[in-house]
N, C-alpha and C positions, 0 to 999 in steps of 0.2 A: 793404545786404548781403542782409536776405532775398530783397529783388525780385529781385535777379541770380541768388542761388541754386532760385528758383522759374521765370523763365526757364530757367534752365539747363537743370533738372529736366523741364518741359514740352518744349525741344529734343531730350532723348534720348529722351522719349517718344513724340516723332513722331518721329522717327528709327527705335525700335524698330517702330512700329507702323506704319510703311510701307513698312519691308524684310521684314515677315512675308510671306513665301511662301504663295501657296496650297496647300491638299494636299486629299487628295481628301476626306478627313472633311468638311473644310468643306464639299464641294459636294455630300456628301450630305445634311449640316443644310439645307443652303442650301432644298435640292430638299424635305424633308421639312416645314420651317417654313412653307413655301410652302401646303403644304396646314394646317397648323395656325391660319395667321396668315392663311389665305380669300384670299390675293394674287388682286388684279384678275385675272389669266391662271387662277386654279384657278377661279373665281368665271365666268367666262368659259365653262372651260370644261364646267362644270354647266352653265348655261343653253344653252350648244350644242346639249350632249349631250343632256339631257331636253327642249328646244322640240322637236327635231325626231323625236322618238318617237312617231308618230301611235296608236300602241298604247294610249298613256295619258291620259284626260280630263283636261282644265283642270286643274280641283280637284285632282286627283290629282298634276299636274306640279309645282304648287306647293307640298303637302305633300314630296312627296320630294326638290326643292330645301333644304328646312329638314333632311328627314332625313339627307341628306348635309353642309349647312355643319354639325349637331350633330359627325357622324361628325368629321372633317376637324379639327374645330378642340378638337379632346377626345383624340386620338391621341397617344399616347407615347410614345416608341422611348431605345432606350438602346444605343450602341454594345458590341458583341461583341468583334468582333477588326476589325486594320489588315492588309492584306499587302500588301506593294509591289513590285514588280516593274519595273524601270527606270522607263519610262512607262505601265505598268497596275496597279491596283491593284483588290484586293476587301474593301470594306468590308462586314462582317455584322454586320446593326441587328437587334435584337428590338424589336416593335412591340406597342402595347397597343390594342386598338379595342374597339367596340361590337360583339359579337355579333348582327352582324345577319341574318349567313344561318339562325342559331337563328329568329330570328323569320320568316324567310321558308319554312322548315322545318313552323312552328307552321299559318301560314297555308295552305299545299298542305295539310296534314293535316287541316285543318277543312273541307278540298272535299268528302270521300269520307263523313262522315257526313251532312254535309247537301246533297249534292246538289237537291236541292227550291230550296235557298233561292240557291245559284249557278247552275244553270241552269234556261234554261225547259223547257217543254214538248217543242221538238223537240230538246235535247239541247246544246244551244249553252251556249257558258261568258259570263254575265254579267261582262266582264273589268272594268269601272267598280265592279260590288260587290267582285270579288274585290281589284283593285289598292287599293282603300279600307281593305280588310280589313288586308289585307298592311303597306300604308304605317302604319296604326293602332299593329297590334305592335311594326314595327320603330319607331317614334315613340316607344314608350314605354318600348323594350329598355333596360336597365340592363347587362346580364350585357356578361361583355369576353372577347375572345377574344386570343390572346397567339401568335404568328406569328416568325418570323428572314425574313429579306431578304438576300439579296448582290446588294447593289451592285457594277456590274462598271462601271472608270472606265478611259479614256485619256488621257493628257497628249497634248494638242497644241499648236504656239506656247507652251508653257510654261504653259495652263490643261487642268486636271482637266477632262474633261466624262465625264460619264454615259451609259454604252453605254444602248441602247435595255432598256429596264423593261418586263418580261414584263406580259401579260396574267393569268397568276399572280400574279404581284408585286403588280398593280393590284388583284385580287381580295383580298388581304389587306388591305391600304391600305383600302378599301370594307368590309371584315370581311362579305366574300360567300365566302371562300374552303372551298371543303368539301375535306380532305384524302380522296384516296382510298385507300381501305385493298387 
């Protein structure tokens, strides 16, 4: 009797849990987890993004690798509001990140008293000191910077997808974002 009532039990819950419908919520966890949880494709596309930035030395490329998986996988968000609209929908995430543009803040502002020590003689910007500088602070940032998000979704074929994510958007997600006043 119990075996049959615990089949039973496990049939309506695949049952239930396979007629759950997608909605757009999910496909913004989906998309945000993605960055928390370092998925092969986010991981990917760090290495893309910072190998081919000839701006920045070795050393350097692979410090700010680490200073991005830290960011990425330390992020918090917390859903705001749903609004649906037949097949479009805006979800609004607040997010928690690493203040890292404070640290990139900190490091331009240490150029201008010590110029001696970032450039040479003729004037030129030692960029290997400075990007060392800069990765240092933001490596050791604590402070978190607090941001909203609207996600803008379409239904298509009856799955949610994710209109194009500003370059805004991405800049909070990174906690590079400076508001302009």
């Amino acid at each position: 009797m119990k075996k049959n009532l615990i089949i039973v039990l496990l049939f309506f819950c695949f049952i239930i849990g396979c007629s759950k419908k997608n909605n757009a919520l999910d496909e913004v966890s989906k998309y945000l987890n993605s960055f928390i949880n370092l998925d092969k494709d986010i991981i990917k596309q760090i290495d893309d993004t910072i190998d081919n930035d000839s701006n920045i030395c070795s050393e350097c490329k692979k410090v700010y690798k680490e200073i991005l998986k830290r960011q990425y996988s330390t992020l918090k968000y917390n859903v705001i509001s749903e609004q649906y609209d037949d097949n479009y929908a805006v979800i609004k995430v607040a997010i928690d990140v690493i203040d890292l543009k404070k640290a990139e803040s900190q490091a331009q502002n240490e150029l201008i008293p010590a110029l001696d020590e970032y450039y040479d003689s003729s004037g030129t910007l030692n960029k290997d000191l400075y990007y060392k500088r800069k990765y240092e602070l933001m490596l050791k940032s604590n402070d978190r910077a607090y941001y909203e998000i609207d996600f803008f979704l379409e239904k298509k074929n009856g799955q949610w997808q994710i209109k194009d994510v500003t370059d805004e958007d991405l800049e909070k997600i990174h906690g590079i974002y400076k508001e302009w006043i």
